[in-house]
C-alpha positions as CSV (number, residue, x, y, z in Angstrom):
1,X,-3.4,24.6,11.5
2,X,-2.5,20.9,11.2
3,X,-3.3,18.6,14.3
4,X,-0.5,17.1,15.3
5,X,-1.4,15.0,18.4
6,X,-4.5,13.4,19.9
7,X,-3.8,12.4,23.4
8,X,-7.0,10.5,24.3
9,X,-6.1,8.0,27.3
10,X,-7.3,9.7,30.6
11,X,-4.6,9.0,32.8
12,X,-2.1,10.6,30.7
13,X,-4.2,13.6,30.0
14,X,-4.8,14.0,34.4
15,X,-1.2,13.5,34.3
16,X,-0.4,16.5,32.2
17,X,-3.4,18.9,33.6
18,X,-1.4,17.8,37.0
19,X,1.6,18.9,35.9
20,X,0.4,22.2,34.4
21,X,-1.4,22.7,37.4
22,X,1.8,22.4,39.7
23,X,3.6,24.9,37.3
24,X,1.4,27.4,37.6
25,X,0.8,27.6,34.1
26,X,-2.7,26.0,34.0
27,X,-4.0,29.3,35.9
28,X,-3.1,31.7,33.6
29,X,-4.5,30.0,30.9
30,X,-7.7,30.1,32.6
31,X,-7.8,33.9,32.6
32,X,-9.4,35.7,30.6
33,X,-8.0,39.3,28.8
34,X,-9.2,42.6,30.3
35,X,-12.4,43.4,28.3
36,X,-12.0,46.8,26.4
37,X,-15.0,49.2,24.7
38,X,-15.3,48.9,20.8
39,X,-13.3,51.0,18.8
40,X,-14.6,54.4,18.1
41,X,-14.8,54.3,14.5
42,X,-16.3,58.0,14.6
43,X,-12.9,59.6,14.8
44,X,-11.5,57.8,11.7
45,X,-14.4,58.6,9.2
């Protein structure tokens, strides 16, 4: 993974989380995946 970007100044990063947030988009990155059991490696071996 190469970095691309650094967006360090405050104002612009507010701006951006603002704009997210407006969208909706900020949310659902928030959430989290529905958790699941571990795999039942009994029925394979």
């Amino acid at each position: 993974m190469k970095v691309i970007a650094c967006i360090e100044d405050p104002v612009v990063i507010q701006k951006i989380l603002n704009h997210l947030k407006e969208k909706g988009e900020y949310q659902d990155a928030l959430r989290l995946p529905e958790s699941r059991g571990p795999p039942q490696t009994r029925l394979f071996g």
